[in-house]
PDBQT receptor file of N, H, CA, C and O in Angstrom, charges set to zero:
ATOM      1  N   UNK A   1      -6.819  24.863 -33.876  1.00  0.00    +0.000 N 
ATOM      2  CA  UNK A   1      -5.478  24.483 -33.409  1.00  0.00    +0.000 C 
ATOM      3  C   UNK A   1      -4.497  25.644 -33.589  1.00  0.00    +0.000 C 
ATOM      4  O   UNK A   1      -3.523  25.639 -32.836  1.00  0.00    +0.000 OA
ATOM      5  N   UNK A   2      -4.619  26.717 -34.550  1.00  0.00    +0.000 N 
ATOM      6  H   UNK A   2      -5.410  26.721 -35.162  1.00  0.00    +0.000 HD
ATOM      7  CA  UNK A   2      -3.752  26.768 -34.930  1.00  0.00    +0.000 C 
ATOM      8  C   UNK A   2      -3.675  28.334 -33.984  1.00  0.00    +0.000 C 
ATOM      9  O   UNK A   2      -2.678  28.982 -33.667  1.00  0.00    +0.000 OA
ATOM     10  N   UNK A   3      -5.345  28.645 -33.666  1.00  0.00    +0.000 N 
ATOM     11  H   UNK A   3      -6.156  28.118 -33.923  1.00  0.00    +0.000 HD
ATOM     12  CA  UNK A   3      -5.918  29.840 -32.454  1.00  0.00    +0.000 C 
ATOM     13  C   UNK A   3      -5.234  29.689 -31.637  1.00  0.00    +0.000 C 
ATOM     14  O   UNK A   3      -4.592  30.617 -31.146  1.00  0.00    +0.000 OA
ATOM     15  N   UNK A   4      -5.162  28.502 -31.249  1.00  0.00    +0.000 N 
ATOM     16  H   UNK A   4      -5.684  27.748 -31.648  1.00  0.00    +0.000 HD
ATOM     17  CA  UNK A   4      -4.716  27.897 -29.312  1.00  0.00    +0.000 C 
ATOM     18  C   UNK A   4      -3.279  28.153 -29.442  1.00  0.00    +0.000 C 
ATOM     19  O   UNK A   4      -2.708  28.705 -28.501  1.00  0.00    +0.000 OA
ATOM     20  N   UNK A   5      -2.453  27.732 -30.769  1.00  0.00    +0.000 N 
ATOM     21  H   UNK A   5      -2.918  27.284 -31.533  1.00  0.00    +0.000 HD
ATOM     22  CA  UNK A   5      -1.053  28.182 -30.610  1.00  0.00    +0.000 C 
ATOM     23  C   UNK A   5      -0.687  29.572 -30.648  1.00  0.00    +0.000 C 
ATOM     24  O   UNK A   5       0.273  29.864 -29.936  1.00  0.00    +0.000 OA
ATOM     25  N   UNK A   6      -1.203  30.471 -31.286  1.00  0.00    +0.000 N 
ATOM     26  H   UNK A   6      -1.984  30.234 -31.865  1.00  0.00    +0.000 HD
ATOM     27  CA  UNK A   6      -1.109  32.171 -31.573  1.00  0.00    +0.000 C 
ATOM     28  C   UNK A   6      -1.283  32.387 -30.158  1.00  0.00    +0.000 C 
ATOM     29  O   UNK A   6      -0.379  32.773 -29.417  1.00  0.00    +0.000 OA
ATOM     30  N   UNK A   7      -2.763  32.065 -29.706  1.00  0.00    +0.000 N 
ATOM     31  H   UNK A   7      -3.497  31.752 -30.308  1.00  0.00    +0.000 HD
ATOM     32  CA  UNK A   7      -2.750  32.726 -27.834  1.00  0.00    +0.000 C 
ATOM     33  C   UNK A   7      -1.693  31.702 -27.164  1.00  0.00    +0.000 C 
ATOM     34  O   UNK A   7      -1.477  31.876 -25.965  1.00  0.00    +0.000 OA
ATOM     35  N   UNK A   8      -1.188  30.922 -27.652  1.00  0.00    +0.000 N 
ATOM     36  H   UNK A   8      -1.363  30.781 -28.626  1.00  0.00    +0.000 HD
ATOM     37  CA  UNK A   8      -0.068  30.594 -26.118  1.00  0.00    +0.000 C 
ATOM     38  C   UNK A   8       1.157  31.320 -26.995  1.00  0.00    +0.000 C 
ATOM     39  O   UNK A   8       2.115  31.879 -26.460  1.00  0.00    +0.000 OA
ATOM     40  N   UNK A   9       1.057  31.268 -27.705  1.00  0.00    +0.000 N 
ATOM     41  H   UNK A   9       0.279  30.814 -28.140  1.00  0.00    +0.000 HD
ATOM     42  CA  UNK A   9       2.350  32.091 -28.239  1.00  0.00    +0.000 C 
ATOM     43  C   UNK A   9       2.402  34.002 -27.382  1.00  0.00    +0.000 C 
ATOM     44  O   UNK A   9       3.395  34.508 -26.861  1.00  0.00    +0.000 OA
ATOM     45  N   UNK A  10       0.804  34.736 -27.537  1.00  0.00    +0.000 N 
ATOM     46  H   UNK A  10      -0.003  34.325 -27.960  1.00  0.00    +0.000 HD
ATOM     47  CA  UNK A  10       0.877  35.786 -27.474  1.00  0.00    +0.000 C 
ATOM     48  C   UNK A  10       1.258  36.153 -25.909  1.00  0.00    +0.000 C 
ATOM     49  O   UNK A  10       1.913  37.118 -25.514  1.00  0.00    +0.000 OA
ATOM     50  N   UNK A  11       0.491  34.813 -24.933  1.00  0.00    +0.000 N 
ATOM     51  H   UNK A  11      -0.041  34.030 -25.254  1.00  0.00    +0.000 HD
ATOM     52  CA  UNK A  11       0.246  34.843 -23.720  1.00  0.00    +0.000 C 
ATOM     53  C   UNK A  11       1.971  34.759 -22.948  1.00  0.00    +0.000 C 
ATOM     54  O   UNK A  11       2.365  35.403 -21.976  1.00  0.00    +0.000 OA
ATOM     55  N   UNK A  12       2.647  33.868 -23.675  1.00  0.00    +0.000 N 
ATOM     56  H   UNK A  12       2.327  33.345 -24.465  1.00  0.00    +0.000 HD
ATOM     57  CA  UNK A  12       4.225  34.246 -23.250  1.00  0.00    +0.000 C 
ATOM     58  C   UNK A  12       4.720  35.273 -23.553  1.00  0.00    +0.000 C 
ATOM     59  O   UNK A  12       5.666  35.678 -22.878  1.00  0.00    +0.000 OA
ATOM     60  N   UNK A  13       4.366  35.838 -24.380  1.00  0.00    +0.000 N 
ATOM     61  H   UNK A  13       3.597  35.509 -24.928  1.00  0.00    +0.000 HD
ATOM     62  CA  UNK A  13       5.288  36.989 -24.970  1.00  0.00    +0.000 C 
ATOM     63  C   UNK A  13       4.597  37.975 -23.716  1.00  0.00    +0.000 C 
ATOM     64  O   UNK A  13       5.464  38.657 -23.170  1.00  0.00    +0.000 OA
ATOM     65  N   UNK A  14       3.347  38.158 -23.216  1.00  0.00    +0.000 N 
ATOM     66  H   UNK A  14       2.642  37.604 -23.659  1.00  0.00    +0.000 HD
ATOM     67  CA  UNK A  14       2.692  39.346 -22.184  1.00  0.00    +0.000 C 
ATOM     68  C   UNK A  14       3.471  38.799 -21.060  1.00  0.00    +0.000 C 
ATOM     69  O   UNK A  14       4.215  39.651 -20.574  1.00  0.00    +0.000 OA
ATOM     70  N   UNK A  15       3.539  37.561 -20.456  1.00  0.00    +0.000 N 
ATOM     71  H   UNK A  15       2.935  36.869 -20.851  1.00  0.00    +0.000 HD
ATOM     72  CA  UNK A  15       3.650  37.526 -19.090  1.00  0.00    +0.000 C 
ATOM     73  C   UNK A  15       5.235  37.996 -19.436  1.00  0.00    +0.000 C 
ATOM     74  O   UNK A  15       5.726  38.587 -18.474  1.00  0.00    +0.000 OA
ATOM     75  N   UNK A  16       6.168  37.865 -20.618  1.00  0.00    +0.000 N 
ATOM     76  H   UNK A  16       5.768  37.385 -21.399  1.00  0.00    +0.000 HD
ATOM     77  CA  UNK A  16       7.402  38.103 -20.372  1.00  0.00    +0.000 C 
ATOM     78  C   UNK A  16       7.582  39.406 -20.076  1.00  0.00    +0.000 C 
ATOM     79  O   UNK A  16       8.319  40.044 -19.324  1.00  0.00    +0.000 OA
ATOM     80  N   UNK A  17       6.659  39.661 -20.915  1.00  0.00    +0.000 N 
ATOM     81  H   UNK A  17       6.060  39.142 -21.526  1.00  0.00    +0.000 HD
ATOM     82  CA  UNK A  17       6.660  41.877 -20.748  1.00  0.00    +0.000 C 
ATOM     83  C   UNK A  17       6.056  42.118 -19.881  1.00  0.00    +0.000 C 
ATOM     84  O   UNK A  17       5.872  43.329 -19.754  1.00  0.00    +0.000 OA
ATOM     85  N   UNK A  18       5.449  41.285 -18.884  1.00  0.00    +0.000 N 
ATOM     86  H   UNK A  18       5.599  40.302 -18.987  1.00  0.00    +0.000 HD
ATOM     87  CA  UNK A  18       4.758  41.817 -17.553  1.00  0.00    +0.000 C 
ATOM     88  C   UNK A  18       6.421  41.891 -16.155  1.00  0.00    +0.000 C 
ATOM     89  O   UNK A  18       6.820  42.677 -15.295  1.00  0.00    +0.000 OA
ATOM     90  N   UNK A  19       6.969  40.154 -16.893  1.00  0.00    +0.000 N 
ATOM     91  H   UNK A  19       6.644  39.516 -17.591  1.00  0.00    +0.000 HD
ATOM     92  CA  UNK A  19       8.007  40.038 -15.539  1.00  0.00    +0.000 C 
ATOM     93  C   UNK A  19       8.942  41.499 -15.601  1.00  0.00    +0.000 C 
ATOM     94  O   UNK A  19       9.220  42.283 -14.693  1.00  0.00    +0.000 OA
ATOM     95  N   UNK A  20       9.367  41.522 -17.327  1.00  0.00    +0.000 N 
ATOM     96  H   UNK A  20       9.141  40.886 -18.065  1.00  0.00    +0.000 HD
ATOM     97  CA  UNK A  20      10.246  42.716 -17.461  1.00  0.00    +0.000 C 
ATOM     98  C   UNK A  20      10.581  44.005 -16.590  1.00  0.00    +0.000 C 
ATOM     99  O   UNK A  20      11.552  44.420 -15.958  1.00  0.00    +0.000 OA
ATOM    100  N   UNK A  21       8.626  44.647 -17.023  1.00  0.00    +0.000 N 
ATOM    101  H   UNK A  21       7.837  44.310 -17.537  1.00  0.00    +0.000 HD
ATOM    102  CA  UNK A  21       8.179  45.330 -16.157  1.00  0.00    +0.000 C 
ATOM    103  C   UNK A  21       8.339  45.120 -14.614  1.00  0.00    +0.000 C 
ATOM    104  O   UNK A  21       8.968  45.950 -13.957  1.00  0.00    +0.000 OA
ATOM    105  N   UNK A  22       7.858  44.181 -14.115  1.00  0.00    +0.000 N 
ATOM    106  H   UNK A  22       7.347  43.507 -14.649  1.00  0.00    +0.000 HD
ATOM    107  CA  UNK A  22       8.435  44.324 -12.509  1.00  0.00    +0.000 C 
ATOM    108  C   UNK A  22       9.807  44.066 -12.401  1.00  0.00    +0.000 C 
ATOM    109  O   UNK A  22      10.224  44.023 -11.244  1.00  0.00    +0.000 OA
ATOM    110  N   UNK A  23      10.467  43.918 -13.130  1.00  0.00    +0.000 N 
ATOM    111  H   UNK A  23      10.128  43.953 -14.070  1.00  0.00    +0.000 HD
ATOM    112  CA  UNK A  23      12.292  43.665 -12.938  1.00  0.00    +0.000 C 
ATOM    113  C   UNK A  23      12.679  45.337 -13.163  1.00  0.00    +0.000 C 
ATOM    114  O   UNK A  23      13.504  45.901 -12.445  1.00  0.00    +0.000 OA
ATOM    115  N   UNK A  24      11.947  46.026 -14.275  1.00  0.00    +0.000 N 
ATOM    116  H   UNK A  24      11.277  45.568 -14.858  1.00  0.00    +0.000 HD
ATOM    117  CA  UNK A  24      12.168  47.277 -14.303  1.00  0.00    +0.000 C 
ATOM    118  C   UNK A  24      11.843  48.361 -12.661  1.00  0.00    +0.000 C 
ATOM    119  O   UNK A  24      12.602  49.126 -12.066  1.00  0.00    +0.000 OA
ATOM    120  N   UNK A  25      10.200  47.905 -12.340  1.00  0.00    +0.000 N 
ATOM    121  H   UNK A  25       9.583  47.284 -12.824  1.00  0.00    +0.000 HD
ATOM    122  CA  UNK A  25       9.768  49.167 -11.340  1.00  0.00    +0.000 C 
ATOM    123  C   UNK A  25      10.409  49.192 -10.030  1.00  0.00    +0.000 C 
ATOM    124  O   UNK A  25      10.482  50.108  -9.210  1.00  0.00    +0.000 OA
ATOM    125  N   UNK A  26      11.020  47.575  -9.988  1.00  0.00    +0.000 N 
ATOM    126  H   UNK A  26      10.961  46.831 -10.653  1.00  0.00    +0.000 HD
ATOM    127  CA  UNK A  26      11.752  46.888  -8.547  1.00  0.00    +0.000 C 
ATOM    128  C   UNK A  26      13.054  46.777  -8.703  1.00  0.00    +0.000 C 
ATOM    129  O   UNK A  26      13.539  46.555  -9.812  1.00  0.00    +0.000 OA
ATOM    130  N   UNK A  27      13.924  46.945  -7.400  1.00  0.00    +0.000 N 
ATOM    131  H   UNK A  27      13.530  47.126  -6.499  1.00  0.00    +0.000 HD
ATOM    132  CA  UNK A  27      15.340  47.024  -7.867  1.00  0.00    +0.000 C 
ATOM    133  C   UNK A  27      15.437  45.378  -7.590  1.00  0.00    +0.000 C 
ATOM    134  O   UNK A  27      14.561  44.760  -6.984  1.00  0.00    +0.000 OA
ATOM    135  N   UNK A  28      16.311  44.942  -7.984  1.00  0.00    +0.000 N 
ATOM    136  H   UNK A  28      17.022  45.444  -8.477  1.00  0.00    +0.000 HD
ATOM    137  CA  UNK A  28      16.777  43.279  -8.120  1.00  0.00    +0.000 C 
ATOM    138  C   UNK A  28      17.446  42.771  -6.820  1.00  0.00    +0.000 C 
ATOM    139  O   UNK A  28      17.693  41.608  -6.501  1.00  0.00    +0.000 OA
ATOM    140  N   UNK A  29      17.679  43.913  -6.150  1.00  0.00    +0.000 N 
ATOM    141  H   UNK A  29      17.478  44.858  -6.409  1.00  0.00    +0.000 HD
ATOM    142  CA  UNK A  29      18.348  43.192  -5.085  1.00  0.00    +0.000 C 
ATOM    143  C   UNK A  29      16.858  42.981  -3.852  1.00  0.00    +0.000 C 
ATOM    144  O   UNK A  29      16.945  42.232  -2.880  1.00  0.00    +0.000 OA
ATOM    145  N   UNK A  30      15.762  43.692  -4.132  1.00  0.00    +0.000 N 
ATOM    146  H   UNK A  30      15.691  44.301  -4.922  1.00  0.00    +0.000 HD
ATOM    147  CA  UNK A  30      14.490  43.995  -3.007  1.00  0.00    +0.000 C 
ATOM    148  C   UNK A  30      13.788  42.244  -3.551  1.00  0.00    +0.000 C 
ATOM    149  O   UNK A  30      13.564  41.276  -2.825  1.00  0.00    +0.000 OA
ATOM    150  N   UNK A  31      13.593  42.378  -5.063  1.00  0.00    +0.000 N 
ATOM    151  H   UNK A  31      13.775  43.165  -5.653  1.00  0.00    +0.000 HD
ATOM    152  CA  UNK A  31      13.222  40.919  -5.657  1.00  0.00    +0.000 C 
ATOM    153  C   UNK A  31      13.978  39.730  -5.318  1.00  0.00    +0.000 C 
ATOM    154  O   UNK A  31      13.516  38.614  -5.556  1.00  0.00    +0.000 OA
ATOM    155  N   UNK A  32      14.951  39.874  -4.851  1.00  0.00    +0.000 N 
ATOM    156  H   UNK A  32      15.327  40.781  -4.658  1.00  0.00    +0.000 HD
ATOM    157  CA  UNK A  32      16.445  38.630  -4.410  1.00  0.00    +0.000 C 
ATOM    158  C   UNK A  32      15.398  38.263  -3.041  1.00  0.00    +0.000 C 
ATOM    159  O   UNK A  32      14.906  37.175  -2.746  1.00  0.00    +0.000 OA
ATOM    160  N   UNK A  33      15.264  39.600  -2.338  1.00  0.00    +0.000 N 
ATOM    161  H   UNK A  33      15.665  40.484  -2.577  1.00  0.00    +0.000 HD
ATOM    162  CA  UNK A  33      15.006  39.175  -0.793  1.00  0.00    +0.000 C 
ATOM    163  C   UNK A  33      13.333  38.764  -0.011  1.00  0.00    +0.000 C 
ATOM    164  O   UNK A  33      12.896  38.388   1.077  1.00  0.00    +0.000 OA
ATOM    165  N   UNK A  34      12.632  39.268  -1.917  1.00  0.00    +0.000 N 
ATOM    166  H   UNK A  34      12.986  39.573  -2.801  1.00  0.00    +0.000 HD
ATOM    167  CA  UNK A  34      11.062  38.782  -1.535  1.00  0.00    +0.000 C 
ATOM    168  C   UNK A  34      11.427  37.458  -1.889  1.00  0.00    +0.000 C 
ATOM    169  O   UNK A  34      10.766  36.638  -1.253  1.00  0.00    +0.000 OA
ATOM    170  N   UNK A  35      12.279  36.932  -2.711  1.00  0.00    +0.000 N 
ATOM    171  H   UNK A  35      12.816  37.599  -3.228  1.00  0.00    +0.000 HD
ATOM    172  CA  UNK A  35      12.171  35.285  -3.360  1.00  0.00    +0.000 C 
ATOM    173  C   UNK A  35      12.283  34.586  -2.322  1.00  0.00    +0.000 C 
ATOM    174  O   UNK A  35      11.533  33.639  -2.088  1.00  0.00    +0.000 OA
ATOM    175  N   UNK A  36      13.546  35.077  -1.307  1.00  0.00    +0.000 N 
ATOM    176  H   UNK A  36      14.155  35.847  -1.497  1.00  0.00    +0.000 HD
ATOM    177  CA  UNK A  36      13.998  34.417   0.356  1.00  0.00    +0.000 C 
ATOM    178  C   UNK A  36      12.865  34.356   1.140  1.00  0.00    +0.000 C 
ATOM    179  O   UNK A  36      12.937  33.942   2.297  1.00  0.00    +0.000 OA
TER     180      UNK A  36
C-alpha cells in the first residue's frame, strides 16, 4: 500500500515536470491555439 502511494505520488510530481517542460519549450500563446 504504502509502494502504490510513493509511485502515485512520484508519477505526479514527473507528469508535472513533464507539462512544465512543454510550457517551457512552447510559447503559451502556440499552446492557447493547439487547445482551440
Amino acid at each position: 500500500m504504502a509502494f502504490l502511494a510513493l509511485w502515485l505520488f512520484f508519477s505526479s510530481i514527473l507528469s508535472f515536470l513533464l507539462f512544465v517542460v512543454l510550457l517551457a519549450c512552447f510559447p503559451f500563446e502556440n499552446l492557447y491555439i493547439y487547445a482551440m
